[in-house]
TORKOL-4160 file (C-alpha; in steps of 0.2 Angstrom, whole numbers, padded with zeros to 4 digits, m for minus):
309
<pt num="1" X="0606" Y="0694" Z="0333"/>
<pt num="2" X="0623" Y="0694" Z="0328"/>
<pt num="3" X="0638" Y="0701" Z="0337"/>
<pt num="4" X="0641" Y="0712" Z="0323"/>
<pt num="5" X="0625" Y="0720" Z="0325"/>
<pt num="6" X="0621" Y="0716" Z="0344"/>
<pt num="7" X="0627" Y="0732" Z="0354"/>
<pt num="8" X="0635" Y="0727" Z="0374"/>
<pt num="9" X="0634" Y="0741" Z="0388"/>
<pt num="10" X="0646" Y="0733" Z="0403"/>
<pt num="11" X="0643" Y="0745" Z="0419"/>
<pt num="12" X="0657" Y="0747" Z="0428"/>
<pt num="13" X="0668" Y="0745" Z="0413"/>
<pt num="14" X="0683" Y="0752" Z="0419"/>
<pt num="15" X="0683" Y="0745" Z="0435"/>
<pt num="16" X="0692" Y="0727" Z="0435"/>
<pt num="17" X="0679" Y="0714" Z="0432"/>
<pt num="18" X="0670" Y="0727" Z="0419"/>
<pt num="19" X="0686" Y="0728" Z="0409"/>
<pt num="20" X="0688" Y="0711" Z="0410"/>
<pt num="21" X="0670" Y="0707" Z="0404"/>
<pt num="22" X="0675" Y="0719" Z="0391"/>
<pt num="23" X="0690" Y="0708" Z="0386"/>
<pt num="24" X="0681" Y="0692" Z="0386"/>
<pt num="25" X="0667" Y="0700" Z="0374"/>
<pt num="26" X="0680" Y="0707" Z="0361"/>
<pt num="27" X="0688" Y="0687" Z="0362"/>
<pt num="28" X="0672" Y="0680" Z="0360"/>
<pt num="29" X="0672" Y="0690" Z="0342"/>
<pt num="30" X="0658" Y="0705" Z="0350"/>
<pt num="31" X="0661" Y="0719" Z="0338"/>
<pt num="32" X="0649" Y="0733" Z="0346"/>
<pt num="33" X="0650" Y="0740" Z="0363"/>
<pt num="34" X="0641" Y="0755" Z="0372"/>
<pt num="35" X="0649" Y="0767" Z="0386"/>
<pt num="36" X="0665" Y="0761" Z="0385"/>
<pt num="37" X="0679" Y="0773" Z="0395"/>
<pt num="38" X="0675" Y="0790" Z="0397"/>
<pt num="39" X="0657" Y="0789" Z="0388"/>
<pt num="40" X="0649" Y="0779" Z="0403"/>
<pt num="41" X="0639" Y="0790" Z="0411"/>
<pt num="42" X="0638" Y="0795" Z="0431"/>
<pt num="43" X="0628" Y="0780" Z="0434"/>
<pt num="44" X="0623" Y="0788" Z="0452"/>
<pt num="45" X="0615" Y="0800" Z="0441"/>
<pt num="46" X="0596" Y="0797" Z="0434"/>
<pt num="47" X="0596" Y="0809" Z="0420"/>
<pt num="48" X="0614" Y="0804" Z="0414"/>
<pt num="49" X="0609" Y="0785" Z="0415"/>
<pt num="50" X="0592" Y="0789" Z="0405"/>
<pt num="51" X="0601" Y="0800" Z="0393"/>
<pt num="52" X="0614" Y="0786" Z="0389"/>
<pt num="53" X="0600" Y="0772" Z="0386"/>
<pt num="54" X="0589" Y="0782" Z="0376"/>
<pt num="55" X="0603" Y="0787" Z="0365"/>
<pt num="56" X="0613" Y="0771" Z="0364"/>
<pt num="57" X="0597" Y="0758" Z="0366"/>
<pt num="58" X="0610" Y="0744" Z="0371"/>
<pt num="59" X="0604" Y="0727" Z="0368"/>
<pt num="60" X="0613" Y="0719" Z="0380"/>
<pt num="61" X="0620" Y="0724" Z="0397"/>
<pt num="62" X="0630" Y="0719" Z="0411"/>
<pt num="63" X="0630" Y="0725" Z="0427"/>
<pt num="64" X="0647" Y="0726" Z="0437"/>
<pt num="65" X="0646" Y="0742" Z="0444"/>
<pt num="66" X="0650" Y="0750" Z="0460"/>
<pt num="67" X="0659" Y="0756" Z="0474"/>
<pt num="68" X="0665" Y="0740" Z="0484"/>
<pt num="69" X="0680" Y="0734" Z="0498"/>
<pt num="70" X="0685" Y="0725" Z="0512"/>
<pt num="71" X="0681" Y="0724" Z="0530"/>
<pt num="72" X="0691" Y="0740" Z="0532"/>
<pt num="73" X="0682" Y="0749" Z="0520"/>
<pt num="74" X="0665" Y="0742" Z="0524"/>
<pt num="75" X="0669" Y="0748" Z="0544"/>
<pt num="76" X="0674" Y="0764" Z="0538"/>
<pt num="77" X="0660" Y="0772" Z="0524"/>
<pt num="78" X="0645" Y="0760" Z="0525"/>
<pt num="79" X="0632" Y="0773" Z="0520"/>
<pt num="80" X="0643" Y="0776" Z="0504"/>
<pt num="81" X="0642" Y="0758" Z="0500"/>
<pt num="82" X="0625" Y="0756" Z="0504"/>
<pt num="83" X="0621" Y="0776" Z="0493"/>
<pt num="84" X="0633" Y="0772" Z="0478"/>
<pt num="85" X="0628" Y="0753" Z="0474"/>
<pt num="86" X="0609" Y="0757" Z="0478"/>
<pt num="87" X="0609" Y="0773" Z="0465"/>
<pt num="88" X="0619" Y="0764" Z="0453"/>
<pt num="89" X="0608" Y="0746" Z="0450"/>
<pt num="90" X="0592" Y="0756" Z="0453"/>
<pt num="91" X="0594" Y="0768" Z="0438"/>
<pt num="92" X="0605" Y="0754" Z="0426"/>
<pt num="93" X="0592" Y="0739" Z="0431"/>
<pt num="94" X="0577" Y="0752" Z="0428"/>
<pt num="95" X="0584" Y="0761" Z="0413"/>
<pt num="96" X="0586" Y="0744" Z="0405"/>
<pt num="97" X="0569" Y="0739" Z="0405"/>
<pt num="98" X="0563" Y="0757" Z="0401"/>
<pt num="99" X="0574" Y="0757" Z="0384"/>
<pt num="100" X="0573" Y="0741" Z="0378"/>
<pt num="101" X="0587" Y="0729" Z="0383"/>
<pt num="102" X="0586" Y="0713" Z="0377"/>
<pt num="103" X="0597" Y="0704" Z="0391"/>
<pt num="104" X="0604" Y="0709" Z="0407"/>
<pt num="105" X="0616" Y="0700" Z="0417"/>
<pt num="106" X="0616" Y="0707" Z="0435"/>
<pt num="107" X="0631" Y="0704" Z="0445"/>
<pt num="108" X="0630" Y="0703" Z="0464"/>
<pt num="109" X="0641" Y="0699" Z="0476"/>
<pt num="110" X="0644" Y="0681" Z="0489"/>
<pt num="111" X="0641" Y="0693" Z="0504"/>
<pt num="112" X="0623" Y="0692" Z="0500"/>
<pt num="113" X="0621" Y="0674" Z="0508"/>
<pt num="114" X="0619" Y="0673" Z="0526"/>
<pt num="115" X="0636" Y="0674" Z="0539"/>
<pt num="116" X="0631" Y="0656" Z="0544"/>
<pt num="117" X="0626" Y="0647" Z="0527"/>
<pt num="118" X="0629" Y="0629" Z="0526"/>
<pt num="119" X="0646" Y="0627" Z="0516"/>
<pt num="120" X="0649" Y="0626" Z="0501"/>
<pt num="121" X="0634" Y="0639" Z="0501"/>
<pt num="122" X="0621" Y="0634" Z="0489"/>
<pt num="123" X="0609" Y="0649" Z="0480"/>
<pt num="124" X="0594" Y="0643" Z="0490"/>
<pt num="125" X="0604" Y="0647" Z="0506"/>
<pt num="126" X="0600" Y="0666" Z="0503"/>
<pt num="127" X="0589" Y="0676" Z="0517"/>
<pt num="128" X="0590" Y="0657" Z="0530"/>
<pt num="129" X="0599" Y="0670" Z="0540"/>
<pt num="130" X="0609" Y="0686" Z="0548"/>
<pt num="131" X="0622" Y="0692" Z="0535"/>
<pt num="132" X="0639" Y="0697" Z="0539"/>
<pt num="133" X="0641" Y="0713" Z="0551"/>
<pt num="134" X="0658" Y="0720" Z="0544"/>
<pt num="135" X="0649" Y="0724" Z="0527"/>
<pt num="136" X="0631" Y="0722" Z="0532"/>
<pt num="137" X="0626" Y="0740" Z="0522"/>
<pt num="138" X="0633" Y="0734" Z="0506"/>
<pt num="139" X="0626" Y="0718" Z="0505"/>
<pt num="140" X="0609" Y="0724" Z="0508"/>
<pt num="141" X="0611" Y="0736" Z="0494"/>
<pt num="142" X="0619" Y="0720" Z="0482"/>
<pt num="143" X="0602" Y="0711" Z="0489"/>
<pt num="144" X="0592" Y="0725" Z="0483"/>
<pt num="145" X="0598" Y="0727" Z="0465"/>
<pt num="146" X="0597" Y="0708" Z="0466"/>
<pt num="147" X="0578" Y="0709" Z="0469"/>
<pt num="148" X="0575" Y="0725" Z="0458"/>
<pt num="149" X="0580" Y="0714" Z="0442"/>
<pt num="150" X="0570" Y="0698" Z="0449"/>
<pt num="151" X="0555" Y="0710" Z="0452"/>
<pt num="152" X="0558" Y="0717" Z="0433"/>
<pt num="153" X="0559" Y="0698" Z="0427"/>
<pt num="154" X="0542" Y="0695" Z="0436"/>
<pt num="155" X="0533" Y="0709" Z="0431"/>
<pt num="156" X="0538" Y="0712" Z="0415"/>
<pt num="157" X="0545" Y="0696" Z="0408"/>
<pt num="158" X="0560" Y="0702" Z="0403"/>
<pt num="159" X="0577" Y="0692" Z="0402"/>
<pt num="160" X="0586" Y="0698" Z="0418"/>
<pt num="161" X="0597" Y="0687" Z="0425"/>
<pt num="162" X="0608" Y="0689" Z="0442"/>
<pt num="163" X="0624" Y="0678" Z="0445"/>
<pt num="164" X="0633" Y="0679" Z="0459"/>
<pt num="165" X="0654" Y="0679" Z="0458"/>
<pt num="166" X="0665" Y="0671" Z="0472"/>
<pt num="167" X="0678" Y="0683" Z="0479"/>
<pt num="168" X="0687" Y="0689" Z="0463"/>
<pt num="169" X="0705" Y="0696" Z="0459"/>
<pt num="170" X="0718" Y="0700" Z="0444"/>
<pt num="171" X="0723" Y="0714" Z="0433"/>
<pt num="172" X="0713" Y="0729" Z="0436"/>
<pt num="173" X="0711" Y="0727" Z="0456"/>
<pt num="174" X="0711" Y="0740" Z="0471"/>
<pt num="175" X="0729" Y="0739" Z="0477"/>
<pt num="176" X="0725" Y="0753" Z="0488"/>
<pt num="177" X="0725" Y="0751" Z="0509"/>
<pt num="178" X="0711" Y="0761" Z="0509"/>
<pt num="179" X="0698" Y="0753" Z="0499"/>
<pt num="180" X="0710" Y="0734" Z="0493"/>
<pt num="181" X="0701" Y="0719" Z="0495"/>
<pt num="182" X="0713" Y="0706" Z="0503"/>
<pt num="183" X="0723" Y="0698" Z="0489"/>
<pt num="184" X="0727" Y="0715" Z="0482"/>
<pt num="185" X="0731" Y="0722" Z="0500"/>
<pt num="186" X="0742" Y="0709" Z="0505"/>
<pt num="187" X="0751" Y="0710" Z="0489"/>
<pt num="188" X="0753" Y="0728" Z="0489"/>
<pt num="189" X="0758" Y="0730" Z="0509"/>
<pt num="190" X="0771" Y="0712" Z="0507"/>
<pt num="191" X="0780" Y="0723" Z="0492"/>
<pt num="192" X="0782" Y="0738" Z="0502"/>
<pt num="193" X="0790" Y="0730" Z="0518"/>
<pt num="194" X="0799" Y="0721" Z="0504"/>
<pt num="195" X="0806" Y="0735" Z="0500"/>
<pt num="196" X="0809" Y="0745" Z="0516"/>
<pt num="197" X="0815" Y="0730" Z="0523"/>
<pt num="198" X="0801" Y="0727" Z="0540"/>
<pt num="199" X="0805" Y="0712" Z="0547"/>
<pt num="200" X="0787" Y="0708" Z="0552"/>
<pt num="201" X="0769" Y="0712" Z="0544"/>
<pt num="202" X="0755" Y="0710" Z="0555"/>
<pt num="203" X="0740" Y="0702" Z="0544"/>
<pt num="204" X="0720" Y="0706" Z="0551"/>
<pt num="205" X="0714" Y="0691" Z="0561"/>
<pt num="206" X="0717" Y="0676" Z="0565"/>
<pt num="207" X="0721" Y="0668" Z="0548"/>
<pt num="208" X="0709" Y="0654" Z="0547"/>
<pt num="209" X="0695" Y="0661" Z="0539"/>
<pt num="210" X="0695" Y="0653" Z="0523"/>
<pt num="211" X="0689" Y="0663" Z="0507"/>
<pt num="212" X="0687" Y="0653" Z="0488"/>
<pt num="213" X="0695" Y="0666" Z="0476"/>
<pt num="214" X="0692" Y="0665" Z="0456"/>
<pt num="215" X="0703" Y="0676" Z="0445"/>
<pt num="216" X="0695" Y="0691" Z="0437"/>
<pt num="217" X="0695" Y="0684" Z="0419"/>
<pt num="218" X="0689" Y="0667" Z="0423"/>
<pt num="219" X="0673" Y="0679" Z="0432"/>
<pt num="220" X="0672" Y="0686" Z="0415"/>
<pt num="221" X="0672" Y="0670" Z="0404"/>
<pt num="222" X="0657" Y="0664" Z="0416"/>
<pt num="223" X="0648" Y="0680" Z="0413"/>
<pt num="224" X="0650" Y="0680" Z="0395"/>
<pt num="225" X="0648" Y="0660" Z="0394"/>
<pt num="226" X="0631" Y="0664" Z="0404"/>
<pt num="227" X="0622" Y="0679" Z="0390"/>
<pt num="228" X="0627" Y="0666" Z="0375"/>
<pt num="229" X="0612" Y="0657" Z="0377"/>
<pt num="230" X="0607" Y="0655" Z="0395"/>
<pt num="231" X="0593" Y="0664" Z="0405"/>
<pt num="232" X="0588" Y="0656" Z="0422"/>
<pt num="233" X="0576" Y="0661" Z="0437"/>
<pt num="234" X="0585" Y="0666" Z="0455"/>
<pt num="235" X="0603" Y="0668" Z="0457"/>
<pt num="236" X="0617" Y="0657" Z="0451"/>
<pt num="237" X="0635" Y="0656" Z="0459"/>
<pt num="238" X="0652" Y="0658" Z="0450"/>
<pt num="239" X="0666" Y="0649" Z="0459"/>
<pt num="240" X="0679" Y="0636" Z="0461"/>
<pt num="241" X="0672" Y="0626" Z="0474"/>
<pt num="242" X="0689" Y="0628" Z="0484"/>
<pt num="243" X="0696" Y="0637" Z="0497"/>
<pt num="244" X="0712" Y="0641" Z="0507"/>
<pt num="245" X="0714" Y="0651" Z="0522"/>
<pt num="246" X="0720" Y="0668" Z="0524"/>
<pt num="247" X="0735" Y="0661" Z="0532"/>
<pt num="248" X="0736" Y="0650" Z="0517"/>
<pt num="249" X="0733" Y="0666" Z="0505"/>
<pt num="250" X="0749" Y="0673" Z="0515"/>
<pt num="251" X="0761" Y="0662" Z="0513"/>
<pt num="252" X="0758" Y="0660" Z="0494"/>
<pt num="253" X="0761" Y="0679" Z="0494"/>
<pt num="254" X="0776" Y="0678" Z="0503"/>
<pt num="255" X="0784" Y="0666" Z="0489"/>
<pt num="256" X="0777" Y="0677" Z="0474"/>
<pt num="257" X="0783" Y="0695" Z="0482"/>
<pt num="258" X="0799" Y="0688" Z="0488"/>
<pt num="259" X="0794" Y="0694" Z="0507"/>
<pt num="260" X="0807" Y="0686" Z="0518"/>
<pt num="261" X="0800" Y="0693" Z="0534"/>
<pt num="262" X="0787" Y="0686" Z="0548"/>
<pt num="263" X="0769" Y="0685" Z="0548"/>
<pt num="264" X="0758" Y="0689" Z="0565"/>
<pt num="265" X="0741" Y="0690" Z="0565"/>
<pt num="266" X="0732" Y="0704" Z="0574"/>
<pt num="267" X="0719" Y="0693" Z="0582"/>
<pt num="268" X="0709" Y="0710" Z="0588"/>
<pt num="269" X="0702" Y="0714" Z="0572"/>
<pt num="270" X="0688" Y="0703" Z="0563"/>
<pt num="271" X="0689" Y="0688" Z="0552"/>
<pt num="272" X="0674" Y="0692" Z="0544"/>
<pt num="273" X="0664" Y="0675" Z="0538"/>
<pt num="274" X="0672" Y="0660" Z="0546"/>
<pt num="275" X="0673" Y="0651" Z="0530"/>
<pt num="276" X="0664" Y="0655" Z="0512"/>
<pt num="277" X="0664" Y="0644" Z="0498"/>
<pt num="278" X="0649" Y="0645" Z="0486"/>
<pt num="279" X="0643" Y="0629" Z="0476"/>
<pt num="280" X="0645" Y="0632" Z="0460"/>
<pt num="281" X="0636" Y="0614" Z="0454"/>
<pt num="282" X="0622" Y="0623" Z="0444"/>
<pt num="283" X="0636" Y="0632" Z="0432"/>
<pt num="284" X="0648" Y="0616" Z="0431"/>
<pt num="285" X="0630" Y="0607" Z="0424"/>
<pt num="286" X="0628" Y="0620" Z="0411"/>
<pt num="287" X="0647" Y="0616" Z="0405"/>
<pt num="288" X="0656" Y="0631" Z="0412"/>
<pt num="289" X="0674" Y="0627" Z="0421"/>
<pt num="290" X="0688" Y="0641" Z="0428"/>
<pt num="291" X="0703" Y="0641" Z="0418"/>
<pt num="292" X="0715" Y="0648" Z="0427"/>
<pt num="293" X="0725" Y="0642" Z="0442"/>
<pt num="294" X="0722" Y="0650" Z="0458"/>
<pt num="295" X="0744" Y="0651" Z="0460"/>
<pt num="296" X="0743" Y="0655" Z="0441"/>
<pt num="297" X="0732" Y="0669" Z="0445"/>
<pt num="298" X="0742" Y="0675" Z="0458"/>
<pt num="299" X="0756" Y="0676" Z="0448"/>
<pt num="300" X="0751" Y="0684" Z="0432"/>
<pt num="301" X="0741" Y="0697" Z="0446"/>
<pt num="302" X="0757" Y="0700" Z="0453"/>
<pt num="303" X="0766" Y="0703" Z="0437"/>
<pt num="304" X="0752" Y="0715" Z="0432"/>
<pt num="305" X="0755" Y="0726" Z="0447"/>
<pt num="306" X="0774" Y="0728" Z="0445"/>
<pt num="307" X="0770" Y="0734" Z="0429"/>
<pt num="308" X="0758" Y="0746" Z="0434"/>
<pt num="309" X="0772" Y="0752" Z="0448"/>
């Protein structure tokens, strides 16, 4: 099928790596898309979900929806994590196979694996352990959309496929203190003392956990890379393969908002995963690389955000 005739419904589409997936379709010459903006339906809601498929009969879909954080907000609503990102994969995964899509890329999340995986974490790591505490509630609902489309695959033989993104940032993100993850809540909090002039930002823990981060559109490229041609059994990782600490993280920060104040680290409040760092071999063999620097990425993040201010 062609991309003229072949009709893409990205979940999440408004939300950062949904918009970008949307970018890297259109570059990749797709012409027709399905719930884009305001048509997307409620996806917590069933009849809205069905009522979308049954009308639009997308061919293709990718899911990169829900409600997700950081540690702050995975302390602060874990049922609304677990609620919104159960309702949403169960009625998208399910409406899929009920109306005919011909592919489906599901998109989870690296806090599946286990708080203790060996490093780089490989995808035959998942369930040899505990998960993380501090966002315990959504990774089990992540898990159980992650299952629900390799149960769908098993008993139905359709094409679902999961992949599983490293942490992820760039234009579209959560700047928010509320709900940020940490690239976009450092960014955010170090132009705001910028600008009021604090001498000193105190940073969640101790600064050593170390975090591989890929930029948004380089997520999206893989995703894209991945429906042209490629279906696969279990999960497969989207990463870099490298890492830098928080403290690390910080410091880059500090250069690109122009904060010339100190950094403390509140060593009271969790680190969350010592280290995580998924191996992303399995995708390198298939010919897939990132394109974008990781400081380059910071950058262009950055520039987006003052933009948006």
């Amino acid at each position: 099928m062609s991309s003229v005739s072949r009709k893409v419904f990205v979940a999440g589409g408004s939300k950062a790596l949904g918009s970008a997936i949307l970018r890297a379709f259109a570059a990749a010459g797709q012409a027709g898309f399905a719930g884009v903006g305001d048509s997307e339906p409620d996806l917590r809601d069933q009849q809205a979900v069905d009522a979308f498929f049954e009308a639009e009969r997308p061919d293709w879909v990718v899911y990169a929806a829900g409600k997700a954080g950081g540690i702050g907000l995975n302390r602060r609503a874990p049922a609304d994590l677990i609620l919104d990102n159960l309702l949403c994969a169960t009625h998208v995964i399910h409406a899929a196979q009920r109306f005919g899509a011909q592919k489906l890329l599901y998109l989870a999340s690296s806090c599946v694996y286990p708080k203790d995986a060996a490093q780089p974490i490989r995808e035959n790591s998942m369930y040899s352990g505990p998960l993380e505490p501090t966002n315990l509630a959504y990774a089990s609902a992540k898990l159980a959309g992650l299952e629900l489309c390799r149960a769908m695959r098993q008993q139905f033989g359709v094409d679902f496929n999961i992949a599983v993104p490293t942490n992820y940032f760039g234009p579209g993100d959560d700047f928010s203190p509320e709900n940020s993850h940490v690239v976009g809540a450092l960014m955010a909090r170090m132009r705001s003392a910028r600008a009021v002039g604090d001498p000193e930002l105190s940073i969640w823990g101790t600064g050593k956990a170390r975090r591989e981060f890929l930029y948004v559109d380089d997520v999206a490229h893989a995703a894209v890379f991945l429906m042209q041609g490629h279906s696969w059994d279990g999960p497969l990782n989207i990463g870099s393969g490298s890492a830098v600490s928080i403290a690390e993280l910080s410091q880059m920060l500090k250069e690109i908002t122009g904060y010339a104040g100190q950094l403390t680290y509140d060593v009271t409040k969790p680190d969350g995963m010592p280290v995580k760092v998924l191996d992303s071999s399995r995708l390198a063999g298939l010919g897939w690389a990132p394109r974008v620097d990781f400081a380059q990425g910071l950058r262009l993040t950055y520039d987006w955000y003052l933009n948006q201010k």
